[in-house]
N, C-alpha and C positions, 0 to 999 in steps of 0.2 A: 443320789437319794440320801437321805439323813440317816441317822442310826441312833441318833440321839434324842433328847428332850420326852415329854409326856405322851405325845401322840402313839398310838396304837400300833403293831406291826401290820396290820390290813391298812392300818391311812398312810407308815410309810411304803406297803407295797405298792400304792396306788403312786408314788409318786417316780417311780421306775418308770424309765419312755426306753421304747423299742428302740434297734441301732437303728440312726437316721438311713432314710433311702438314697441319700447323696453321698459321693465317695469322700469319706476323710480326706483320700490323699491331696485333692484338689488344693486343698488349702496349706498351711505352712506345716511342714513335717515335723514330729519332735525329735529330738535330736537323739541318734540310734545306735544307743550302747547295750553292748553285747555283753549279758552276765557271765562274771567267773565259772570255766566251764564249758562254754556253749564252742561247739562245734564252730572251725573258720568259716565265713563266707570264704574268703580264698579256695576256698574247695567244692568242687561240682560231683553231681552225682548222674549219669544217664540214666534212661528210660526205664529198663529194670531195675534196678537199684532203686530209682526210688520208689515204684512197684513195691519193691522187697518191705522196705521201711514201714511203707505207708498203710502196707495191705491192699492194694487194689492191684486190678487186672491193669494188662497193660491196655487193653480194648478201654479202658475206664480213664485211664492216664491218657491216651491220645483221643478221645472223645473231650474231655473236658479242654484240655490245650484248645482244640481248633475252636469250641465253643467259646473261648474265652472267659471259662469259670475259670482254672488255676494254671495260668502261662507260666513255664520258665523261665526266671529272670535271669539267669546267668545265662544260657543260651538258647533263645528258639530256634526252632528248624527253620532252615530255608533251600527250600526248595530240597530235590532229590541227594539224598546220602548223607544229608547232615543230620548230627545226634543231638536231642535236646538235653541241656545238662541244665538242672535243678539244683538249688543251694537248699540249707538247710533249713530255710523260714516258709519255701514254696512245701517242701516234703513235709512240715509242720502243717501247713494249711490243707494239704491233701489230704493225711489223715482224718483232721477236723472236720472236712467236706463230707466223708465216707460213714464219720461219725452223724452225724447230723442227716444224711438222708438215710440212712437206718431207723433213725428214729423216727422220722417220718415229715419232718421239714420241709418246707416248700421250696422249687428251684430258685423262687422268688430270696426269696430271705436267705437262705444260702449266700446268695448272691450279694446279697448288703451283707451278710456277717462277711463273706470272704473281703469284701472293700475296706470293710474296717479294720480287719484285723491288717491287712497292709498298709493299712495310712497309720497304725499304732509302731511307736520306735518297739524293736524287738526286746525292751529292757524293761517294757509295758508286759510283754506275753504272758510274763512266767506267772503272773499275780493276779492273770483274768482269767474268771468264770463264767464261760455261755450257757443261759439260760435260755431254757425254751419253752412255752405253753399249746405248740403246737401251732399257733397261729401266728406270735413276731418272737425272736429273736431277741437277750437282753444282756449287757454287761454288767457283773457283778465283778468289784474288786476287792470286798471282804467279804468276811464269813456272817455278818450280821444282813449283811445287802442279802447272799441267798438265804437265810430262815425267812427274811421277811418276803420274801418273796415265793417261800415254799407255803407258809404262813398264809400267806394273802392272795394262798389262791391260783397265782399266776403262773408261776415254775413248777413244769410236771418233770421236767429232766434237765440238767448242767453235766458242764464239760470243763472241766477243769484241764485249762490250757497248760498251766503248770506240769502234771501230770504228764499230757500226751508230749509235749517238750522233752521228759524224761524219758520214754519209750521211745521216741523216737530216735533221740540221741542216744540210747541204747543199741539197738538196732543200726545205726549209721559208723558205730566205733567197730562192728565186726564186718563191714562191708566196705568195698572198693571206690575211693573216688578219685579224681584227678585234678591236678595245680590248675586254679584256671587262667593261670598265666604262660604257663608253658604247655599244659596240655599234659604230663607227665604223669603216670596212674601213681597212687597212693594208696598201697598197702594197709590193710588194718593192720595194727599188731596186740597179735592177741595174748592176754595175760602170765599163759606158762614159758611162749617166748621170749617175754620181757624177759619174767625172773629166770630162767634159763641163760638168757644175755650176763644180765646182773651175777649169778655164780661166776660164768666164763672170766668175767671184767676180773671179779676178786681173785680166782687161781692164779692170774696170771702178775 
């Protein structure tokens, strides 16, 4: 949608289309770079853990799995005793999900925002805005797209992806995950450890 020229904020809101019902991913992927910062894919997080992140029950987290709202891409279960391990784009989306039927979102639309937002390369996340009027679901990637679209009527609540990225990576730097090559767990390390280390290093 435009942001520019004479036309009115209500005529560019009208020109805002809901996220398509077709899954992005289907088509050519863009190319998925990870901004300065962002937690490795290299690292997985089990079932509670991303619980923890996300804010959701674990009842909530294995409900959506088998449903096939938000699968583990680094590990599904299969079959008895295996852990599902989650990266940090899936525990992103879970949030998002959590956020969004709070507000009162249809499982429908849910459902196309969750599609989109995995068929968008993660270097897309940090700079989108979900829009919602209760009835579809809309991408904003500036701050001109949501006035006119609070403007115009259409936007009763957004979610700024950027944001929840940040909480969540918050949240992921004091908890446990492990290599998902070797399966090894991965300590947080938390702040006064460091600098605790860092003294140790200099006396010596």
């Amino acid at each position: 949608m435009s942001s520019t020229g004479d036309i009115t904020a209500a005529e560019r809101a009208r020109t805002a289309r809901p996220l398509p019902a077709t899954d992005p991913g289907a088509g050519p992927r863009r190319q998925d770079v990870s901004p300065a910062g962002t937690p490795s894919e290299d690292i997985g997080y089990r079932g509670p853990t991303a619980c923890a992140a996300a804010g959701i029950t674990y009842r909530q987290l294995d409900y959506w799995a088998r449903t096939g709202l938000v699968e583990p891409t680094v590990r599904p279960a299969h079959g008895s005793g295996t852990q599902r391990l989650y990266g940090f784009r899936d525990i992103l989306v879970l949030k998002i999900v959590k956020r969004l039927l709070d507000t009162g979102v249809s499982l429908q639309n849910i459902r196309i925002a969750v599609a989109h937002l995995r068929g968008r390369g993660i270097g897309d996340l940090a700079g989108m805005t979900l829009m919602s009027d209760g009835a579809s679901v809309y991408e904003c990637t500036s701050y001109d797209e949501v006035i006119d679209l609070v403007q115009g009527g259409q936007g009763v609540f957004g979610i700024a992806v950027g944001a929840v990225w940040r909480e969540v990576e918050g949240s992921l730097a004091q908890l446990q995950g492990e290599d998902t090559g070797t399966g090894d767990p991965i300590t947080p390390v938390h702040p006064g450890d460091e600098l605790a280390r860092r003294r140790r290093d200099k006396a010596v």
